[in-house]
ZAZA-616283 format. One record per residue (C-alpha): x, y, z. Coordinates in steps of 0.05 Angstrom, whole numbers, padded with zeros to 5 digits, always signed. Example, Ala and Ser with C-alpha at 12.3 -4.5 7.8 and 13.67 -1.06 7.14 Angstrom:
REM ZAZA-616283
+00246-00090+00156+00273-00021+00143
END
This chain:
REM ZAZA-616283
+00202-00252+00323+00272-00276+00363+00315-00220+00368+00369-00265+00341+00324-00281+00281+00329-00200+00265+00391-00209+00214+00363-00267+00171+00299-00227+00161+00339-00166+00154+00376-00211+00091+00314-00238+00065+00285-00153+00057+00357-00138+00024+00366-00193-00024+00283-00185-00041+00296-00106-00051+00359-00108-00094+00318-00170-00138+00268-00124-00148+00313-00068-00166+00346-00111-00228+00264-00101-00262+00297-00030-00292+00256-00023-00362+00193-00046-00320+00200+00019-00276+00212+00058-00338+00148+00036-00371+00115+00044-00299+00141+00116-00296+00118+00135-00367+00042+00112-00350+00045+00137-00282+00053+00212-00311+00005+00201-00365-00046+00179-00320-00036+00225-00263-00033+00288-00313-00099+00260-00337-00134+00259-00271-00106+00330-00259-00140+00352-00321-00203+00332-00299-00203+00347-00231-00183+00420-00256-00245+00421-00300-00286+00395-00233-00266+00454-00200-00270+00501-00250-00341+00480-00250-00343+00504-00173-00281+00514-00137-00332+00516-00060-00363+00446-00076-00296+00407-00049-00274+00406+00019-00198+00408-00006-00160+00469-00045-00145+00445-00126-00072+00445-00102-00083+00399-00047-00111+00354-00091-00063+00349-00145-00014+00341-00096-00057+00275-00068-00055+00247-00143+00017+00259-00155+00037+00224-00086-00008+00171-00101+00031+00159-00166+00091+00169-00137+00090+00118-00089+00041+00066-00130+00079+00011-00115+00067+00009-00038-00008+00030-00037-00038-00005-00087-00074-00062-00059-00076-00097-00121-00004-00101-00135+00018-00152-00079+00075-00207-00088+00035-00272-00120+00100-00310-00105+00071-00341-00048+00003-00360-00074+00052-00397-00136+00091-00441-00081+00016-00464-00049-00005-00481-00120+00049-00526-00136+00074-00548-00063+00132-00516-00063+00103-00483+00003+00137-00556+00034+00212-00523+00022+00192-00453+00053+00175-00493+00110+00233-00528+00125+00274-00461+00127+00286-00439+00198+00248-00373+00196+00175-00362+00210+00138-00369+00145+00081-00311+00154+00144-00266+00171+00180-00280+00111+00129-00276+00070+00108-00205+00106+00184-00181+00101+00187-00201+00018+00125-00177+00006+00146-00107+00042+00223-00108+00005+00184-00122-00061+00139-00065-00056+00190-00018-00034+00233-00039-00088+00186-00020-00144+00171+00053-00110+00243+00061-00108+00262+00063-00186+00189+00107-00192+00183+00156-00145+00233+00204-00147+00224+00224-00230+00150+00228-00215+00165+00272-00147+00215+00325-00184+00165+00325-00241+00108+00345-00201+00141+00388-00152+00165+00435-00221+00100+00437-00242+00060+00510-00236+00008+00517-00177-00043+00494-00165-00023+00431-00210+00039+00408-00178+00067+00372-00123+00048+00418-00047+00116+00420-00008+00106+00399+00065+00136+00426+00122+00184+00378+00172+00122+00358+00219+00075+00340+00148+00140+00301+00127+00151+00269+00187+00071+00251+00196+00079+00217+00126+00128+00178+00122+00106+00142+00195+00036+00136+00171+00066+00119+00099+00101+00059+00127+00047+00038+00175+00003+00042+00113+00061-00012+00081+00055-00054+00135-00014-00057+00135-00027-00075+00072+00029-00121+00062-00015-00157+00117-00079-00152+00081-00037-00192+00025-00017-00245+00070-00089-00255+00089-00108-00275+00005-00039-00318+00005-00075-00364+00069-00132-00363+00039-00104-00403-00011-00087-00467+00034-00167-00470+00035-00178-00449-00042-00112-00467-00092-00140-00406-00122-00135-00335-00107-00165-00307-00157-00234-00299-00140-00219-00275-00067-00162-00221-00096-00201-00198-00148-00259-00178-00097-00217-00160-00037-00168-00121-00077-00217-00073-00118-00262-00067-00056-00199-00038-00023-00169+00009-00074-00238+00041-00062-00251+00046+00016-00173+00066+00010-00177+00121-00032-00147+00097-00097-00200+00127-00140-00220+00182-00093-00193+00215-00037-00248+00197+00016-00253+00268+00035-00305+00272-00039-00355+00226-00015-00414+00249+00026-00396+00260+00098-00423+00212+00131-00405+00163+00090-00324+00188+00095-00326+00182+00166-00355+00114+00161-00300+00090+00122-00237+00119+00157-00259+00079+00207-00247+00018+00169-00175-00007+00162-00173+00012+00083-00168+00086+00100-00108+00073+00133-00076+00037+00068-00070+00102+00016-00122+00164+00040-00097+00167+00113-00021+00181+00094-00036+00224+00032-00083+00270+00078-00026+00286+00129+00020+00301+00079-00017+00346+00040-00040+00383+00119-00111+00364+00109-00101+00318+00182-00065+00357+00234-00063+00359+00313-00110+00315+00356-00141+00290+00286-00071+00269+00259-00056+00236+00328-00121+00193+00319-00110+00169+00251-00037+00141+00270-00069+00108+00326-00127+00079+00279-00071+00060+00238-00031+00029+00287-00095-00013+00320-00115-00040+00245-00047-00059+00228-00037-00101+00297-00106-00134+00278-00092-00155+00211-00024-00168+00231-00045-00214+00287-00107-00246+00251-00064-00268+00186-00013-00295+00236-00062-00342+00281-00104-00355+00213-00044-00381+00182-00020-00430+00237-00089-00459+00246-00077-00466+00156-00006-00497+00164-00032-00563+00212-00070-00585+00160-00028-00573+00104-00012-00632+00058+00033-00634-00003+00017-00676-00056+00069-00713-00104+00136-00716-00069
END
């Protein structure tokens, strides 16, 4: 991007973020099933480790804390839950007005996809946060210390960017389909697994787990919930930013070049 292109981007996030802040009774609802279903999956990892306590390579606490995070901040990891503006103004050519608008359309697209997800974690997090943190050990929310906090929220916003870009790839694959359905539905699921939306990847065999936080999913949810909680620390922390950081340039960079080689052959039918 042109440095002098900085503010109109910089108004396209604000004016996306406070749109998505007007969706109040939305969040509310959101909140309400986000407790239910995180207290739920604390139940029954509490009656996993009841069963053996040595069988997990992460303390009970640690892992409550992993579930209430991922709650908490729903809105940006789940893969599933991208903007499907975009994919609308392929469908019905309205992709020809985004066009003429002197920005770079896969960086507008990235920035209101980023402003929209932030502006959904915004109205959620912070009941779910003080919730969980009030909660008795081991079943509430683990307090980091400054460098854990610090680690997260750099890793948490690499995590943003990267799968903000993972959505732009579906939305360009829709100049070749008109439908997105098919290649979300797969894409999407197969994510919030390898990411560690059902599971922390830590619980799968361990071979398998370092397999996938190879893979640029691991970055997208299990990556920043593992530094938080202290489970990544030191050279190992270090390495997963860098992964980060190397899958988010790639799929950054691939959507970008994938989407101009898209836009010369776009045509727009009836006007």
């Amino acid at each position: 991007m042109r440095p002098n292109r900085y503010k109109q981007y910089a108004t396209l996030f604000r004016v996306r973020f406070l749109t998505g802040l007007q969706y109040r009774a939305a969040a509310l609802a959101g909140i309400a099933t986000q407790f239910a279903w995180g207290g739920l999956m604390v139940l029954l990892y509490r009656a996993f480790y009841a069963a053996d306590p040595s069988a997990f390579p992460m303390p009970l606490q640690a892992a409550c804390s992993y579930i209430w995070m991922q709650q908490a901040f729903l809105a940006v990891f789940m893969t599933w839950g991208m903007d499907a503006s975009p994919i609308a103004l392929i469908r019905d050519g309205g992709v020809s007005y985004e066009l003429c608008r002197p920005v770079d359309l896969y960086w507008m697209w990235f920035t209101k996809e980023c402003a929209y997800r932030l502006s959904k974690a915004a109205l959620r997090c912070m009941p779910i946060l003080l919730f969980a943190a009030l909660l008795p050990a081991p079943y509430g929310l683990r307090i980091p210390g400054a460098a854990e906090l610090g680690l997260f929220l750099v890793s948490g916003t690499l995590a943003l960017f990267c799968i903000a870009a993972l959505g732009l790839l579906i939305d360009v694959s829709t100049f070749y389909t008109l439908d997105a359905t098919g290649v979300r539905s797969l894409l999407t699921n197969a994510a919030d697994f390898l990411s560690g939306g059902l599971v922390p990847l830590a619980f799968l065999p361990a071979e398998l787990g370092k397999f996938l936080t190879l893979l640029p999913f691991a970055g997208m949810e299990n990556t920043p919930l593992m530094l938080f909680n202290g489970q990544l620390a030191g050279r190992a922390a270090a390495e997963a930013l860098l992964l980060q950081l190397f899958w988010t340039a790639v799929l950054i960079g691939g959507g970008r070049l994938w989407m101009k080689k898209a836009l010369r052959k776009v045509v727009a039918q009836g006007g």
